[in-house]
N, C-alpha and C positions, 0 to 999 in steps of 0.2 A: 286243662287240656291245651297241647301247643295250638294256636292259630296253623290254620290249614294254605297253603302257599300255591294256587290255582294259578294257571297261566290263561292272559286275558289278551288278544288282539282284536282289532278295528279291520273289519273291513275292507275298508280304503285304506292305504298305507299312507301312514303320517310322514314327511321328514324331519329329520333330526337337527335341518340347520338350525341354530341360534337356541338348542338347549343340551348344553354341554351337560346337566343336572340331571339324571333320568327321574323322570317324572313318579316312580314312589309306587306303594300297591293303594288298593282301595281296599279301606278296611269296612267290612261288612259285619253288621250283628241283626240275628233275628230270631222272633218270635212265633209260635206256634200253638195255637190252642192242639194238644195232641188230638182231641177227639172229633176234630172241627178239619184232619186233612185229606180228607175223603173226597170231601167237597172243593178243594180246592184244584186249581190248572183246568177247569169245565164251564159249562154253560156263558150265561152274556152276562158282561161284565161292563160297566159305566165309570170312565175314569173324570174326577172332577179334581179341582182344586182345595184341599184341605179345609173344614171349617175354620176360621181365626184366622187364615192367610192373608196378607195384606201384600201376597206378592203381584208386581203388575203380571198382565194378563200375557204380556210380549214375553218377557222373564220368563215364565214359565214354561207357556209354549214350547219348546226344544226338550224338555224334560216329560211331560206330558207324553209327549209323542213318541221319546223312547222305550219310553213305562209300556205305552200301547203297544207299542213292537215286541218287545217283551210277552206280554203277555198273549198275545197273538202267536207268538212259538211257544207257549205253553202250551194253549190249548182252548183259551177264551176265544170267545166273538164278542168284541165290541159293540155294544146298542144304544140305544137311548135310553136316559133313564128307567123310562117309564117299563119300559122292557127288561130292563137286567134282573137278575139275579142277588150280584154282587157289587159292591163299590168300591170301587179304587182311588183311595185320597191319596196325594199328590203335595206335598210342601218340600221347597230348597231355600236352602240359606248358602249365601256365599262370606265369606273372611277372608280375611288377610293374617299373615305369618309371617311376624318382621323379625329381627334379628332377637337370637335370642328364644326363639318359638315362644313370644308372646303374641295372642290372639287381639284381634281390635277388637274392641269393647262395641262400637257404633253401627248399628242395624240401618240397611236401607228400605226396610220392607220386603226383603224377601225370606216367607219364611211361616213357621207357624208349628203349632204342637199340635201331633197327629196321633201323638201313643195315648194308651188308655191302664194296660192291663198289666204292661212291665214294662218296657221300655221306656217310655218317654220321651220317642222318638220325635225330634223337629226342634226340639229347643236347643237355641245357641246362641251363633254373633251372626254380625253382619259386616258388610266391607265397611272399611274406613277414608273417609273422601278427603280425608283429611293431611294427605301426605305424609313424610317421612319412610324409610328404608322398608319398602315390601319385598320379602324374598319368595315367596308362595301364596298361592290363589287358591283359598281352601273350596270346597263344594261339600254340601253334607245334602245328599238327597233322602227323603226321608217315606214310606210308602205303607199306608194300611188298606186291609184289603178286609171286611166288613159285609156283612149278612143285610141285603138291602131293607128286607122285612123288618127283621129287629134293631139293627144297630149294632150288632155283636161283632168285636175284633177276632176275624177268622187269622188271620196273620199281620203282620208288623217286621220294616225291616227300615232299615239304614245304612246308608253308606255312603262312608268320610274318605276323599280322596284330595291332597294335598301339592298337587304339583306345581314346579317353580311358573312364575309367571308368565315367560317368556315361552314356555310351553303350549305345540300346537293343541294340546290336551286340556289346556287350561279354559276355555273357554267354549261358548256356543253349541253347536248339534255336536263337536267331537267329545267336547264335557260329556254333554249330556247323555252320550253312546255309552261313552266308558263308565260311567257311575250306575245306568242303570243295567246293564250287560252282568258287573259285578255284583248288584243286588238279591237279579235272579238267577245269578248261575246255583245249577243245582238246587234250584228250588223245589220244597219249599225251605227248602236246610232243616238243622235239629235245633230246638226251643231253646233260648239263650246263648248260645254261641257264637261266638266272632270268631272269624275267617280272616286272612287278606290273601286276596285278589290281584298276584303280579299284573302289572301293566307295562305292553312291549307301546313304543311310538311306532 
């Protein structure tokens, strides 16, 4: 099946100075229990930080709070634990993309495996602090969304957005708009498939 080619704006309108590069789509794959979609876009839903995430808490923050927005035009009310329903793990890893589309090997702690049931969503790199030629500032946001009672993966999604560094997209709340915007559009999508997600600045 071809990748499906969705047009993605922000908002706030980004400018273009000092990225001659356009910033790329965000490629999106997710998963879906079929018999588990009934349940989902309803009731209170608890967003935390991915078990095995070692991302700091600041890190994540911007990504978190997309998620929640997101999910908030779904159709969720956000609670407290102890109240939800549902749980929404939450893991990002960021990279680097030097010449050559080789990935940097070297993790800063952002990050963590969040899949269970097919995906395997969350596992990657991390930036490299270690200098030499970076032409792209990768972001893989990674999101499962899980039966609070049991434990059970109601959905799984991911998505890979690559833009050059110098890109106002590349980083902070605008990253984190555009990665999670892309994740749930048209959610809850169809079981296994990847999409990408044009991205205008």
């Amino acid at each position: 099946m071809k990748p499906l080619s969705l047009a993605l704006s922000l908002a706030a309108a980004l400018s273009l100075a000092g990225c001659a590069t356009p910033p790329g789509p965000v490629e999106v794959t997710r998963f879906v229990a079929p018999d588990r979609v009934a349940l989902l876009g309803q009731g209170e839903i608890f967003i935390e930080t991915a078990p095995g995430s070692q991302a700091d808490g600041l890190a994540l923050a911007p990504y978190k709070a997309a998620v929640a927005e997101e999910l908030r035009r779904l159709g969720y009310a956000e609670s407290e634990r102890t109240g939800a329903g549902q749980v929404a793990q939450v893991a990002v890893q960021h990279y680097v993309i030097g010449a050559g589309g080789r990935r940097s090997p070297v993790s800063v702690g952002v990050g963590g495996s969040t899949g269970s049931y097919g995906s395997g969503v969350g596992v990657g790199i991390g930036i490299n602090l270690g200098g030499g030629e970076k032409d792209r500032l990768g972001t893989e946001l990674a999101v499962t969304i899980r039966d609070k009672a049991s434990g059970e993966s109601l959905w799984e999604g991911r998505a890979d957005f690559q833009p050059p560094e110098n890109s106002p997209l590349a980083r902070g709340q605008a990253n984190a708009q555009t990665v999670a915007s892309a994740l749930f559009r048209e959610f809850p999508g169809n079981n296994g498939e990847t999409i990408e997600v044009e991205v205008t600045e």
